[in-house]
Each structure stands twice: as structure tokens, then as C-alpha cells.
N, C-alpha and C positions, 0 to 999 in steps of 0.2 A: 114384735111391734108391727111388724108390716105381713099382712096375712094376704093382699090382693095380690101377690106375686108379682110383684113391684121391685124386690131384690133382689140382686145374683153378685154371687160370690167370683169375681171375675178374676181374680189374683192366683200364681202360682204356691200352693203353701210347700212344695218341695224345693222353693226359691225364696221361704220365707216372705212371701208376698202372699197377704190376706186381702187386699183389695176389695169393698163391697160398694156394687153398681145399685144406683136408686131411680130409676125409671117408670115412669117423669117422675120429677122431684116436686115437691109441692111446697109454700108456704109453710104448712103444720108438718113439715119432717123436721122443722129445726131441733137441734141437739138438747142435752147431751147423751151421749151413747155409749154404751160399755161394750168394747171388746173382751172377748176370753176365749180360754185357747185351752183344752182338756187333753195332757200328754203328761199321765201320772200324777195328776193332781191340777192345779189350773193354779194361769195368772188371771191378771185382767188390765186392761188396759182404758183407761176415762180417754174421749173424743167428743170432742166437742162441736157440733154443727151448725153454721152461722148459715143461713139462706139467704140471698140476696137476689136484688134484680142482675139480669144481664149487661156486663160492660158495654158501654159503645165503643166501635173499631177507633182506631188510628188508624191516618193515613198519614204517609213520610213520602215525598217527593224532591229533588230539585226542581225548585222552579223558575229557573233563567235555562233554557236552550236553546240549542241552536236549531234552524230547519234543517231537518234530516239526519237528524243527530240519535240516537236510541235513546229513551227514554226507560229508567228503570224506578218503579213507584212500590213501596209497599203498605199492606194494610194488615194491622195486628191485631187479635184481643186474646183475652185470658180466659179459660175456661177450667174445669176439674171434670170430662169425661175423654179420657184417650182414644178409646174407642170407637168414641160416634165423635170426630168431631166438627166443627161447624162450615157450613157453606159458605164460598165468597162468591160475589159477583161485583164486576166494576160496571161503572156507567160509561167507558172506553173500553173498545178492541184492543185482543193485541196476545200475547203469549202468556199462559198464566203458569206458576210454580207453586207449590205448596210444600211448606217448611214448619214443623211442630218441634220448639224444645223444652223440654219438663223443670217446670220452677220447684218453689218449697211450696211446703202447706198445701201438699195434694193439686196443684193447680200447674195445669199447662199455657204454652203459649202458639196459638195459632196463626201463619203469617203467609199471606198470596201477594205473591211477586207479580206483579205486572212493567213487560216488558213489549213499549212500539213504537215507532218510528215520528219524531215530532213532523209534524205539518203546518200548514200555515192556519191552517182551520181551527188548530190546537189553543191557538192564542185567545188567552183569557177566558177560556173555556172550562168549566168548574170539572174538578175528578173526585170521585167520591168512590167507597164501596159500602156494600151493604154484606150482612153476614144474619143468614138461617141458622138455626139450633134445631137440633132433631126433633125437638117437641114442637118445635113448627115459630117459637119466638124472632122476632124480627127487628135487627139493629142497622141503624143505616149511621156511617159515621157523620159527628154531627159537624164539623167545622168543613168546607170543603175546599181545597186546594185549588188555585188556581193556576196553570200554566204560561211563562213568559216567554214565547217563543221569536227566538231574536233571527233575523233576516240578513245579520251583516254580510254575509258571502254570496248577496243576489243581487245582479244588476236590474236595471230596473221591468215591471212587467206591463202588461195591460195597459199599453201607451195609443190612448186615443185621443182626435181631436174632434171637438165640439164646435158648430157652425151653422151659418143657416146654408140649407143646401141650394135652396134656390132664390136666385136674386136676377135684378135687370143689369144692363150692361151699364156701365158708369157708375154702378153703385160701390160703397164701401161695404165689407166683408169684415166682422171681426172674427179671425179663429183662434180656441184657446185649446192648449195642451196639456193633457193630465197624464199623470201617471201611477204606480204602487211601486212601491221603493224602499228600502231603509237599509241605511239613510239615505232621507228622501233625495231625487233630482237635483242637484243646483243647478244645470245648466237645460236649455231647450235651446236646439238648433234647426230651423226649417230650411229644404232646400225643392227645388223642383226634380220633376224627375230624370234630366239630364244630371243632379248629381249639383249643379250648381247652387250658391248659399244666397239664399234670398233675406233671413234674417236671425235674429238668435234673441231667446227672451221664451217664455210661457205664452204670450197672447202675438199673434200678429195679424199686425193692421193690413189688408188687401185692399189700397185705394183703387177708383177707376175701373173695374173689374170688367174684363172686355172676355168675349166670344172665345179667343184665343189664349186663354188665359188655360195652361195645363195642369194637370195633375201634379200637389204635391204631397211631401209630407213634415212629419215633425219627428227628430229623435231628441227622445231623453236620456242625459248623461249624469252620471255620481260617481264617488270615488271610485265604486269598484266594474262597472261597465256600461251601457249603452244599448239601448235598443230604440226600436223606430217604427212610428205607427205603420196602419196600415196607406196606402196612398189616396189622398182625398181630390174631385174629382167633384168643382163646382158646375148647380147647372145653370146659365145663363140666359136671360130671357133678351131677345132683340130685335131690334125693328128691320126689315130689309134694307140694304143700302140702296144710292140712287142706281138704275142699271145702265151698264153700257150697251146698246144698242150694235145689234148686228145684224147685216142685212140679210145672213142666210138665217137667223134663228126666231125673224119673223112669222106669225100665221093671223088670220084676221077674223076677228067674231063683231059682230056687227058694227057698232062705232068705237069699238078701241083694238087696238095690235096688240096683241099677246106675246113674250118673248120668255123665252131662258138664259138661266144663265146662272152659272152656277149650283143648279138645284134650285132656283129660286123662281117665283113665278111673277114677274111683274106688268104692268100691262101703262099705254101712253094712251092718251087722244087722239084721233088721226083727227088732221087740219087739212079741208081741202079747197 
């Protein structure tokens, strides 16, 4: 039947294994086919060959973990060459295995373990694999898994507050505090940076907001810990005060006296 040397007899027959490889297999190889066996005379044997398209893989996951938990996902399909059999690739990193065990009706079963460490990035992030056939056929699994990576053993992260940075002195300041969390924050506590509690809430109100007003911050807390932005450090815009006059820190530039004081440069009328 097959004259392009497209067959090989791949089986042991001193194991009573007559095995016949058909490479590539085509469409027009479907069955039926006579085996026979000539040792003093002959049997024979009807087989029947059904062709079909190639399976699409399965993927099997758990899909609730925890972060930093291992993660173990397999991808399976069924094939009829032991020999060659089929390529996996995931669209995730991570440690691969490969496991083959032999069904009925001439057909195997092919299986890549993917095994990695869940992250936060993971979450709801689709997993899929894709599986080559040595004729070069190409199946990617069609339903795709999605990962629910749960966060309950992390206190909360990335705790910053949002503000305008620059304002005038006497103005009001609203700052608000966010966080990533789960479960989320219940509490926000702001204190200054002496460590003292200035108020507790998500947004707080800075009335009045003077020159001296220092560095604070905000921490966020949930059931399982607490962290704390980084120290905020408004900049305030102000008019010089009235100056106190001192007779040594006098000098005179035409009609006004020039003085210091404090860093600051103010200057009077002379009256004469």
C-alpha cells in the first residue's frame, strides 16, 4: 500500500510486537488494513484505521492560591506515536516534567507538569499550553485557565499618600492614603515624625498649614499587619514676617536700611 517509504515496522516481533509506524500519516491512509504473519502457514489479522484531526490539550490547574505557594498545573492530550511524541510549551515559566502512559486502541497519553511559585502578577492571569506534533501540527489548549492568587498572609504594601505638595501658609491641605492589601486596610493612622498621633482615617484634613509644619506620615493597618508610607514633607509658600530691628545688623543703601535677620532680607525707610 504504502510504496514512499512512509512505513516502518517499529515493533519487537521476538516480543510478539508487530507495531507499524506511518509517517506522516495522511487523510487517504484511513483503514481498513490486513495484518498477516507467515510462520508455517499464515493468519491474519482486519485493523481498522480511523484518521482524525488532532486532540486539543487539556489544561488542570488549582485555581485559588496562595502567594508564594508552588504551584502545580498539568497539560494532557492523547496521541498513537510513542516514539515521536509531542511537544509542550506553556505561556508561564517555571519547571517542566514530562509523563507518557499507554491507553487502549493503540493510543497514548501525553502530560507536561508545570510546576512555579505563585506571585502576585499571577493573579488572573490566563495559563494555557500549546502542544507541536512532529509533522509540525499545531494545538494550543482552547479553554484557558485562569489563576486566583490569594494575598491573605500579607500585611499591607505600597502605602503612599497623595497631596498637593505645594501650597501657601494658612492654606488647608487635603492628604489621602492608599494602599494594596488583602484584605484591604481597615484602619489609616497619621502621625508626625516625632512618632506623635495626629489623626486616624484614609484622608486627612491639614488646616492652617504654617512654615513649620513637619514631616509626616500615614500607616496602614489590616488584620494581619501594618506598614507605613514613606515620610511626606509639605512645601510651604510665605510672606516674610514683620522684622525686628537691630542696631548692630544695620547697613544703608540709599534711602532705605538694609537689615538681617534670620536669613531673611528686609529693608525700612529711614526718616530724617
Amino acid at each position: 500500500v504504502f510504496s514512499n517509504g512512509r512505513t516502518e515496522l517499529v515493533g519487537n516481533i521476538t516480543q510478539k510486537n508487530c507495531s507499524l509506524k506511518i509517517d506522516p500519516l495522511r487523510q487517504s491512509d484511513q483503514g481498513p488494513f490486513y495484518f498477516r504473519i507467515e510462520l508455517g502457514g499464515y493468519n491474519h489479522l482486519l485493523c481498522d484505521l480511523l484518521v482524525t484531526g488532532a486532540p486539543q490539550p487539556t489544561v488542570s490547574v488549582k485555581e485559588e492560591v496562595v502567594k508564594g505557594q508552588n504551584v502545580s498545573a498539568s497539560c494532557s492530550v492523547s496521541h498513537s506515536c510513542p516514539s515521536s511524541p509531542p511537544e509542550f510549551t506553556w505561556t508561564h515559566s517555571g519547571e517542566k516534567r514530562f509523563q507518557t502512559q499507554q491507553l487502549t486502541d493503540g493510543q497514548w497519553k501525553a502530560t507536561s507538569v508545570l510546576t512555579f511559585k505563585a506571585t502576585k502578577a499571577d493573579h488572573n492571569k490566563p495559563l494555557s499550553c500549546t502542544v507541536r506534533y512532529k509533522g509540525g501540527l499545531v494545538q494550543t489548549s482552547q479553554h484557558h485557565e485562569e489563576l486566583i492568587v490569594c494575598f491573605c498572609a500579607d500585611a499591607p504594601v505600597n502605602v503612599k499618600v497623595d497631596y498637593k505638595s505645594h501650597v501657601k501658609e494658612g492654606e488647608t491641605v487635603q492628604l489621602t492614603c492608599s494602599s494594596e492589601a488583602n484584605p484591604p486596610a481597615k484602619s489609616y493612622l497619621w502621625k508626625n515624625e516625632a512618632g506623635a498621633r495626629l489623626h486616624q482615617g484614609q484622608s486627612y484634613k491639614l488646616i492652617n498649614v504654617s512654615r513649620h509644619t513637619g514631616a509626616l506620615y500615614c500607616t496602614a493597618i489590616n488584620t494581619v499587619g501594618k506598614r507605613r508610607s514613606s515620610p511626606v514633607q509639605l512645601n510651604v509658600s510665605f510672606k516674610p514676617d514683620p522684622c525686628n530691628i537691630h542696631k548692630n545688623s544695620l547697613y544703608y543703601n540709599n534711602d532705605f536700611t538694609w537689615f538681617l535677620f534670620e536669613q531673611e532680607r528686609c529693608r525700612i525707610s529711614i526718616f530724617s
